[in-house]
Backbone bond lengths (Angstrom), bond angles and torsions (degrees), N, CA, C in turn:
res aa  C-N    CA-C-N  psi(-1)  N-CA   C-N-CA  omega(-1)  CA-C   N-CA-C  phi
1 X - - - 1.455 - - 1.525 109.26 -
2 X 1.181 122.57 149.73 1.302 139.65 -176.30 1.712 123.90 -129.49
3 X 1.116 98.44 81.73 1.551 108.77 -168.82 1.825 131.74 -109.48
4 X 1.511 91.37 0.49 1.382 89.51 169.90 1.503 85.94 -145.93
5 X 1.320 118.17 177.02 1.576 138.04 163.65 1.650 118.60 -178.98
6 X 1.136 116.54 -174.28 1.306 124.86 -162.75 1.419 119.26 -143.44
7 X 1.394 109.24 128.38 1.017 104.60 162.38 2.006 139.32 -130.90
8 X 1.535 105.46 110.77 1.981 99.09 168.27 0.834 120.40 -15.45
9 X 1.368 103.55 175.35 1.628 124.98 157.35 1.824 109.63 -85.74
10 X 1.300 90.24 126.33 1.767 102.97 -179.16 1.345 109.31 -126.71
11 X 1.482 103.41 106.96 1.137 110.17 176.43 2.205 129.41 -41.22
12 X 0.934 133.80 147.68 1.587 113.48 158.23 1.290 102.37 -59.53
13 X 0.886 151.18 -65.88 1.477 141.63 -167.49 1.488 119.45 -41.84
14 X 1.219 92.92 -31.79 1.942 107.31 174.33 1.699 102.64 -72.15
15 X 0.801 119.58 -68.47 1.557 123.45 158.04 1.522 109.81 -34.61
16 X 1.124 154.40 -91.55 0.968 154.00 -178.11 1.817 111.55 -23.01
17 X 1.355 99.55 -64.55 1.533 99.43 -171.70 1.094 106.94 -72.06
18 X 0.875 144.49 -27.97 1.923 133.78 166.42 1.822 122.15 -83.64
19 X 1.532 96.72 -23.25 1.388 91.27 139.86 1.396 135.67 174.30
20 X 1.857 123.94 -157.27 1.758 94.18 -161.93 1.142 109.56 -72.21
21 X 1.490 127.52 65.62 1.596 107.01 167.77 1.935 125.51 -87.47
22 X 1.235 88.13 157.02 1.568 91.65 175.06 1.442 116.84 -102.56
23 X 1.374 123.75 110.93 1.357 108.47 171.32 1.083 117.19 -73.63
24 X 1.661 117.21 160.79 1.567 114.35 -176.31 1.628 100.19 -88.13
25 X 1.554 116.49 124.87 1.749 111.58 166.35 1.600 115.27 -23.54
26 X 1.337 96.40 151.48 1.597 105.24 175.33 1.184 122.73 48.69
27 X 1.316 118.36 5.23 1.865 110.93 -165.80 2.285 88.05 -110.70
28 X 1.073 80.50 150.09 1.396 113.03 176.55 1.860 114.84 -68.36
29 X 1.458 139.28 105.95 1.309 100.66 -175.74 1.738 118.48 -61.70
30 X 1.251 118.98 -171.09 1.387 110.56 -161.93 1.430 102.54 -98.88
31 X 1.476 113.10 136.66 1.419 154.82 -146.64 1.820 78.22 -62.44
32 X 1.790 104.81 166.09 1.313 118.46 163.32 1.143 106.33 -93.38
33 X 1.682 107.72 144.62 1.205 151.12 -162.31 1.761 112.86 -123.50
34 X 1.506 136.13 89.57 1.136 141.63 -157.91 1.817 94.87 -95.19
35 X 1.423 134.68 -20.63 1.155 106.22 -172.62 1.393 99.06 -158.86
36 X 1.096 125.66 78.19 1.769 131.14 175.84 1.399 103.07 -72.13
37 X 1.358 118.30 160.18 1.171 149.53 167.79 1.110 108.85 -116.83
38 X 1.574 107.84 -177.81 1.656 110.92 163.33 1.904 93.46 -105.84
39 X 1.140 82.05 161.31 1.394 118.30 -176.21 1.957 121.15 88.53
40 X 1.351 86.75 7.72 1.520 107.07 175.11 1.279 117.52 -88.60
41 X 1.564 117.64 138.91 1.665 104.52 -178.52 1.117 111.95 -94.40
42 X 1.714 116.52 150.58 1.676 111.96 -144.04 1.707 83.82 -152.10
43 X 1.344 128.74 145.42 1.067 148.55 151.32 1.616 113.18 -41.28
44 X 1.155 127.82 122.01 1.116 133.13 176.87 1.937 112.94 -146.07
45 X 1.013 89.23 137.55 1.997 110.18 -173.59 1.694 113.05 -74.90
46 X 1.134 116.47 110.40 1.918 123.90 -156.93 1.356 100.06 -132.75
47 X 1.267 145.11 169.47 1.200 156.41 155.31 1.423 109.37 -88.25
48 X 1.570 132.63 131.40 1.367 129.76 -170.38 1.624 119.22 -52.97
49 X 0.906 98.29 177.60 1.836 91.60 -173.06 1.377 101.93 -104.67
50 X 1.260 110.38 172.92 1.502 119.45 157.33 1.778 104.16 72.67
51 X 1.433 107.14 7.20 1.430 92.70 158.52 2.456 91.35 93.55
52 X 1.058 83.53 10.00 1.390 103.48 -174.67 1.679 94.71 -70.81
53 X 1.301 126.72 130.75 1.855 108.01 150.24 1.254 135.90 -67.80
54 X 1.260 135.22 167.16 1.353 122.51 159.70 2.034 95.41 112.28
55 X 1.077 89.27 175.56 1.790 105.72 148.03 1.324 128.17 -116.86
56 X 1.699 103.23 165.58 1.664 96.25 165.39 1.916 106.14 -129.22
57 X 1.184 97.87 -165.02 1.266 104.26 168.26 1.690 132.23 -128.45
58 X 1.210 110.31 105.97 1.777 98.58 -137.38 1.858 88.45 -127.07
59 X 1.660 94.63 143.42 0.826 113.70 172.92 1.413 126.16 -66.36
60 X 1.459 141.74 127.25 1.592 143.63 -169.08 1.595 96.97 -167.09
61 X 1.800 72.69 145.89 1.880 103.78 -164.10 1.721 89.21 -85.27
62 X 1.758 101.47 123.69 1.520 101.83 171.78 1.770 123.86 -75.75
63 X 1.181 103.96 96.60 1.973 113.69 166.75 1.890 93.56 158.45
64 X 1.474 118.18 90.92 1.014 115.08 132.49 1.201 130.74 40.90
65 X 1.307 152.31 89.49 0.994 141.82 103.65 1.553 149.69 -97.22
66 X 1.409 104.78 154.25 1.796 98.07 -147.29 1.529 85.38 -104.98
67 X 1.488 90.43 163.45 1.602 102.36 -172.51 1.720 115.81 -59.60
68 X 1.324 115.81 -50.08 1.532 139.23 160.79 1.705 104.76 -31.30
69 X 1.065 113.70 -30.27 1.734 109.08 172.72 1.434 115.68 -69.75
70 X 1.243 120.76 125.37 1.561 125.23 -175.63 1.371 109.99 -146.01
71 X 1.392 121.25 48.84 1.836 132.31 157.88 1.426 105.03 -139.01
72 X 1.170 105.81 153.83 1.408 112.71 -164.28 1.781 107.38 -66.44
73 X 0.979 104.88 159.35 1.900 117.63 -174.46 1.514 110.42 -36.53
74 X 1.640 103.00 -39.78 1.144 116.55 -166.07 1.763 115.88 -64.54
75 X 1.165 99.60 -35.48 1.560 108.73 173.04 2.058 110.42 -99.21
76 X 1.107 94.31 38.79 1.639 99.82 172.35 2.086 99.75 -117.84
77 X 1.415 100.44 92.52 1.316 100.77 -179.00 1.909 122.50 -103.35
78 X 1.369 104.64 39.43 1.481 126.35 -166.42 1.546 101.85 -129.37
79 X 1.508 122.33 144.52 1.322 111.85 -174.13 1.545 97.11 -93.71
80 X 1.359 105.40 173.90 1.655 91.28 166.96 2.035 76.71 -179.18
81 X 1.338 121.09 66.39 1.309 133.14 162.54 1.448 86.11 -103.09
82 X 1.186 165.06 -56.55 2.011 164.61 -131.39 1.429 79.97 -120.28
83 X 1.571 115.36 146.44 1.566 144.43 121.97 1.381 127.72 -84.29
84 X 1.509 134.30 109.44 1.327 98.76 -177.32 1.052 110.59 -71.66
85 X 1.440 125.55 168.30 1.869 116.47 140.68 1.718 134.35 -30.57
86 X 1.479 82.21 -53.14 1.270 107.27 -148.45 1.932 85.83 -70.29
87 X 1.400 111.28 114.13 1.846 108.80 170.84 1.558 101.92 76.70
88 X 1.401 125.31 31.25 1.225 122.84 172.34 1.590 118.40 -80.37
89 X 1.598 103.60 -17.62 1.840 103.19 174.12 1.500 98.61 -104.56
90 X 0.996 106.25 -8.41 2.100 82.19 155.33 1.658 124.34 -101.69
91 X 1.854 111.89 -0.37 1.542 101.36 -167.12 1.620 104.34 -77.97
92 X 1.268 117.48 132.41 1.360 131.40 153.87 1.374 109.82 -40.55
93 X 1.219 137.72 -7.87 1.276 129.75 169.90 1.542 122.53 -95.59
94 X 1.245 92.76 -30.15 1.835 108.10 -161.81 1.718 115.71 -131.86
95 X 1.665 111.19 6.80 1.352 90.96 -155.99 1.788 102.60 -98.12
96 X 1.691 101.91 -7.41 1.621 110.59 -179.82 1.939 98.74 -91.60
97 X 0.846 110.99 17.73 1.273 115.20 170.86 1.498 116.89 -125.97
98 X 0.891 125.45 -21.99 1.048 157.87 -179.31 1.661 112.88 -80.59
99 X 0.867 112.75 -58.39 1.717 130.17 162.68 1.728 97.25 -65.00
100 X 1.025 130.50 -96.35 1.648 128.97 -177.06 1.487 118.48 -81.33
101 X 1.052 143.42 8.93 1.460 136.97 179.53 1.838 114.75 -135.58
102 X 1.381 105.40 57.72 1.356 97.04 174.80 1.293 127.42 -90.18
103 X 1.119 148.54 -152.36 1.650 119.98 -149.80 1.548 85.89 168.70
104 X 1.404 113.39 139.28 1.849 119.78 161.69 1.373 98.49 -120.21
105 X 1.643 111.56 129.86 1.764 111.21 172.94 1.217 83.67 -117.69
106 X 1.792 98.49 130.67 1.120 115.01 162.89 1.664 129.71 -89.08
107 X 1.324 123.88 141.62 1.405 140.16 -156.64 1.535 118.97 -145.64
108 X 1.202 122.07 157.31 1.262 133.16 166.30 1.387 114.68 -109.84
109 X 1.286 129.08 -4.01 1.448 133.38 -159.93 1.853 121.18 157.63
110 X 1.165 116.00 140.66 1.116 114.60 165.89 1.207 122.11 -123.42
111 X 1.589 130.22 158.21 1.550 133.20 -172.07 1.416 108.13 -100.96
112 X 1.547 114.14 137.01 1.268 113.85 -161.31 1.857 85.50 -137.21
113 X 1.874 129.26 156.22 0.722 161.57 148.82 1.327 154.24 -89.77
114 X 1.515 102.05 88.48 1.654 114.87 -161.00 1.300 102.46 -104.24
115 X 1.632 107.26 155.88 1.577 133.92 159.65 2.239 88.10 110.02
116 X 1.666 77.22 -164.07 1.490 112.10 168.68 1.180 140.45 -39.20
117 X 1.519 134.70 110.12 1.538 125.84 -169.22 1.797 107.66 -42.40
118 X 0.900 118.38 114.87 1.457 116.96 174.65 1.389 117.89 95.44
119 X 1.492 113.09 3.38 1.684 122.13 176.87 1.760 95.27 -139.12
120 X 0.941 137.84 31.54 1.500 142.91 176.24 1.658 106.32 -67.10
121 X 1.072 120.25 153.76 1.327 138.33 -162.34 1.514 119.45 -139.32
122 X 1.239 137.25 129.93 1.511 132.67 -151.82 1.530 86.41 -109.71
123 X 1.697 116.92 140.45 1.101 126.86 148.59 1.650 119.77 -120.75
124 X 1.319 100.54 171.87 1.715 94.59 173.15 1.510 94.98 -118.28
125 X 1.581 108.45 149.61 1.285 119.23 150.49 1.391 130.82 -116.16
126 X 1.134 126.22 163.12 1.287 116.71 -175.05 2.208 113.17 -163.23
127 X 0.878 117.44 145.79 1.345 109.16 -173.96 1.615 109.42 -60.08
128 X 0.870 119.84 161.68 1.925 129.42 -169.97 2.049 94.37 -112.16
129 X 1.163 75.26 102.97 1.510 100.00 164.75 1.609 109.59 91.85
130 X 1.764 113.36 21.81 1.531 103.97 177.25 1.708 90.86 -131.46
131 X 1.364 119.52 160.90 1.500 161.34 -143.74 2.003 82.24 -104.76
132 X 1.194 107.83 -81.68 1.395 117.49 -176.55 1.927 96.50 -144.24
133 X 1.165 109.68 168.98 1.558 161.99 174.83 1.061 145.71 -110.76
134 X 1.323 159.74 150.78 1.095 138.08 146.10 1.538 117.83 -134.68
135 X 1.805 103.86 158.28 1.635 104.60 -150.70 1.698 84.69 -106.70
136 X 1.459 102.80 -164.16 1.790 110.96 -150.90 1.864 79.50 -125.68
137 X 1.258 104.35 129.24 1.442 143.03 -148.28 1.216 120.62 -125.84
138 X 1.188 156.83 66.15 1.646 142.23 146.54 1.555 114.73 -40.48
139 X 1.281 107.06 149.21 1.513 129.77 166.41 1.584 125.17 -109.38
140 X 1.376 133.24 148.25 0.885 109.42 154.54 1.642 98.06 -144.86
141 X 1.655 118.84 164.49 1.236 116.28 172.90 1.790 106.99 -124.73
142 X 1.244 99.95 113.17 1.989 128.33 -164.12 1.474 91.43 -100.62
143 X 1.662 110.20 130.48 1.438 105.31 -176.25 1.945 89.30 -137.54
144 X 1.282 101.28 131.21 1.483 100.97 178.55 1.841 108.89 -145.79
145 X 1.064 98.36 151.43 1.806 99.57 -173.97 1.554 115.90 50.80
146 X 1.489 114.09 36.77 1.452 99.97 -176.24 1.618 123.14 93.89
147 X 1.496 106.55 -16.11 1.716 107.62 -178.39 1.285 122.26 -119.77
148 X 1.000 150.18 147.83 1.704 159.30 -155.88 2.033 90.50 -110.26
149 X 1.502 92.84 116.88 1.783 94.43 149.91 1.575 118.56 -132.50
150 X 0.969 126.89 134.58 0.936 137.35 -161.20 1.818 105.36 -104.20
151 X 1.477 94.88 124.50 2.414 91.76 -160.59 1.353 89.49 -148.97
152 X 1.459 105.53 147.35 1.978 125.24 -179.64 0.922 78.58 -140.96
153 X 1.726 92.55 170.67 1.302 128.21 -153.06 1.951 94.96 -146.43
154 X 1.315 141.18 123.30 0.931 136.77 -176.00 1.795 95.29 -92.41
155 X 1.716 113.98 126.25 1.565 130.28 -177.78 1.511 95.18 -78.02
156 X 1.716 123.91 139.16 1.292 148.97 167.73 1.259 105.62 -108.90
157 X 1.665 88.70 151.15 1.645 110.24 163.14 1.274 113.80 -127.91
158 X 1.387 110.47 -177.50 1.623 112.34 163.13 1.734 107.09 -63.63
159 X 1.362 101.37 158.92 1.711 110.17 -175.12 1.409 93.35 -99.62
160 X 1.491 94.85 120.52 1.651 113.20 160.24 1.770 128.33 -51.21
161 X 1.473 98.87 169.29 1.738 96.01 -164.80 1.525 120.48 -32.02
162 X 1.723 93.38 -43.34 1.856 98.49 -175.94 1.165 106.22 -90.24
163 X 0.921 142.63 -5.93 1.454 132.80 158.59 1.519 157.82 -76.28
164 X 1.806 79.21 -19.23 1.603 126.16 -165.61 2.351 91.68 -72.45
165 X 0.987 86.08 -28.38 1.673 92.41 179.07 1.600 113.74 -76.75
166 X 1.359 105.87 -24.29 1.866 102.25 152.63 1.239 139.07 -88.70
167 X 1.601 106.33 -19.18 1.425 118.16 -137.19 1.028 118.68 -173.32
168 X 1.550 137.52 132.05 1.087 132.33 173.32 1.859 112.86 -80.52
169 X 1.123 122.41 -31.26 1.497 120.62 163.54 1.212 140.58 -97.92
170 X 1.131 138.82 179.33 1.444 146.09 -169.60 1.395 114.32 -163.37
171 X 1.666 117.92 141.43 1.514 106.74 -175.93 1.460 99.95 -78.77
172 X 1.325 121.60 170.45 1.273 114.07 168.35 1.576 151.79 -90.55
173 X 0.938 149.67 91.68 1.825 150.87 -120.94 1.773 96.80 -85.95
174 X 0.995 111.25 112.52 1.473 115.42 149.81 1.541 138.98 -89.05
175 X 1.390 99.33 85.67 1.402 111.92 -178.09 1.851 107.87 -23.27
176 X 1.175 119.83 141.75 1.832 147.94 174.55 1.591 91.03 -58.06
177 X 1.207 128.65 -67.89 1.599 111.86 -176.26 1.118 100.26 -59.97
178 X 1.601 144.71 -4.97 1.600 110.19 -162.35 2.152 106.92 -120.99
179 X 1.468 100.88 8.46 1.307 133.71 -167.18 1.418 73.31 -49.84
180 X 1.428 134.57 -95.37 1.320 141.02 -131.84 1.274 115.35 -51.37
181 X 1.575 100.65 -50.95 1.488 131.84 174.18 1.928 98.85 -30.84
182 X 1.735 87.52 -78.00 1.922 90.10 -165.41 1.845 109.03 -62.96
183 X 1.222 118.12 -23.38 0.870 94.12 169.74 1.865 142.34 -68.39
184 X 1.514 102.65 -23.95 1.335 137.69 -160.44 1.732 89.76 -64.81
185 X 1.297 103.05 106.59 2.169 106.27 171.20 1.519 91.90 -88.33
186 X 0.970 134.10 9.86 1.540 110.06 148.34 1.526 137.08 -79.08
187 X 1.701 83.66 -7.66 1.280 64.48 -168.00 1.772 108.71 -109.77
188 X 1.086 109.83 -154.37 2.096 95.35 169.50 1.535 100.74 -92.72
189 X 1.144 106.90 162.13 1.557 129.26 -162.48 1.638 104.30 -66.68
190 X 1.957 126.09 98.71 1.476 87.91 -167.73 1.756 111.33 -105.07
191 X 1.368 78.88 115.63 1.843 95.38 -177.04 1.214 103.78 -53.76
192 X 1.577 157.02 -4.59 1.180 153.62 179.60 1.383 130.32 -92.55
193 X 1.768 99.77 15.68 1.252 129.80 173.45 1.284 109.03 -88.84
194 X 1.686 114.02 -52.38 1.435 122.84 -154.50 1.811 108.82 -85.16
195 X 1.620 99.48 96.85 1.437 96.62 -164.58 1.689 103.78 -149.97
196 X 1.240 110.13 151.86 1.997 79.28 -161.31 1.480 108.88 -86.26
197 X 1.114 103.60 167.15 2.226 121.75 -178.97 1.217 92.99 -59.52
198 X 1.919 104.34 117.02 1.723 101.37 157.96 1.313 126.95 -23.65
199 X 1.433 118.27 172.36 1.208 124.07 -167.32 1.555 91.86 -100.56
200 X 1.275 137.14 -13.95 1.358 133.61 174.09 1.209 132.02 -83.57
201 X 1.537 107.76 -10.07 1.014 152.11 -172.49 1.847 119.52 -94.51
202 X 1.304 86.57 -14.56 1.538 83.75 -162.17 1.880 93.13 -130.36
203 X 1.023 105.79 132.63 1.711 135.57 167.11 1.292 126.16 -91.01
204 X 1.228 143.45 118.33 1.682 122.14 174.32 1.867 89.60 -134.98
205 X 1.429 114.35 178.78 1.522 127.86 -159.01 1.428 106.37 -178.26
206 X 1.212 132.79 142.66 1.447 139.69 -174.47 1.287 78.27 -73.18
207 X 2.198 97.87 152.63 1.383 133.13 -157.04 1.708 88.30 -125.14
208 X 1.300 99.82 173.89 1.522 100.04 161.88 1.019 117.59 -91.26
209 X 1.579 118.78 153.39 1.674 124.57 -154.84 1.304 95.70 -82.97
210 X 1.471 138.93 -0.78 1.871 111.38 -178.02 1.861 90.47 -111.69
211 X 1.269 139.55 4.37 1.264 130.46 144.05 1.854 97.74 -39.19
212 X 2.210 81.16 126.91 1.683 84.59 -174.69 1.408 110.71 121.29
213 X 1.762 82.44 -63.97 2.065 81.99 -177.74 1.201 132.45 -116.43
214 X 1.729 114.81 -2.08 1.242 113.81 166.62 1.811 101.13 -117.23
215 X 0.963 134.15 -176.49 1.389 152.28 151.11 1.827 120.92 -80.41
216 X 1.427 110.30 -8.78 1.331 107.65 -169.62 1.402 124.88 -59.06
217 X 1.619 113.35 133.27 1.577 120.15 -178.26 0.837 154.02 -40.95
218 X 1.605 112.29 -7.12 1.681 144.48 -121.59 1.931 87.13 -107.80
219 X 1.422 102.70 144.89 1.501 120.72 179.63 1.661 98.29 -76.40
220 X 1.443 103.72 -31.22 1.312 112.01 169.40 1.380 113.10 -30.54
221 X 1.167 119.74 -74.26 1.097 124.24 160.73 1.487 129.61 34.97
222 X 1.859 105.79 -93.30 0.926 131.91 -171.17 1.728 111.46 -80.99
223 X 1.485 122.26 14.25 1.233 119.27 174.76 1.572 132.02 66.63
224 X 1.655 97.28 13.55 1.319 81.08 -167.21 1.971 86.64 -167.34
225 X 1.169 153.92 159.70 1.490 127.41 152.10 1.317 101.18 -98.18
226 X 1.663 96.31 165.27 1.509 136.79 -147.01 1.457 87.68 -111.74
């Protein structure tokens, strides 16, 4: 499971050169973020609408919801912030999103949870030798009482060699050459992406111990600066 993460400072230019995005004039890209949750609204990487080219960068509430949901949030008592891989084009939750609504959230790291039920320990991970990343993303747009919300779901895998010592999962890394690819709803969904970050590839480091229980902003955070 993948329930908190982090994100640097990313330049627009960082965005730009990895891919077609458009920044909006005058706007600032969006500020760093040391400890997201789900249910927080988080920047996420989409293809423009309306038949528009390019990408944007659009705001969506993290946990899922599918169009087929019709009671208010409040009576939605199932998580649905993670997709797994594993049965993602048959879940009734994720698989019409999944087919046309894929999504890159961009990150610098995610927080992962090792040891003992009730003695667990926060680490950060982060790729070895990159700034930020981005993980493999569904969208969906849930409209109830008259209003449009717009909610993803970050896709999991099994946790790789170094990881496998916290955790049985991992979000999933979408390699920079393959950005266009997963994003592209033309094409079919290619599941041969969603596979976890080598083990050579991947770095982790003790986190700070209240990752988990507060929301606070602090670079602190991540145990280490960025």
């Amino acid at each position: 499971m993948t329930s908190r993460f982090f994100r640097g400072v990313i330049p627009w230019g960082d965005y730009t050169e990895a891919l077609d995005l458009r920044p909006p004039p005058g706007v600032e890209p969006p500020e760093p973020k040391w400890n997201i949750a789900p249910s927080s609204l988080v920047p996420v990487i989409r293809p423009r609408e309306y038949g528009q080219p390019g990408l944007d960068l659009a705001l969506k509430l993290w946990g899922l919801v599918p169009q087929w949901w019709r009671e208010p949030l409040s009576e939605k008592k199932w998580q649905s912030f993670n997709a797994r891989a594993e049965g993602i084009e048959e879940s009734a939750t994720f698989r019409g999103a999944y087919r046309y609504r894929r999504c890159l959230v961009p990150a610098s790291g995610f927080y992962v949870w090792s040891g003992a039920e009730g003695r667990r320990v926060p680490y950060a991970v982060g790729v070895r030798g990159a700034d930020w990343f981005c993980m493999a993303g569904v969208w969906e747009r849930w409209g109830f009482d008259g209003g449009e919300y717009d909610t993803f779901a970050i896709i999991t895998v099994p946790a790789n060699g170094v990881l496998a010592a916290h955790g049985e999962r991992m979000p999933a890394l979408i390699a920079p050459p393959d950005y266009a690819r997963w994003l592209d709803p033309a094409l079919p969904a290619p599941a041969g992406m969603l596979a976890p970050l080598p083990d050579d590839l991947t770095e982790d480091w003790p986190a700070h111990p209240d990752v988990g229980n507060v929301r606070q902003q602090d670079e602190s955070m991540t145990g280490r600066r960025l």
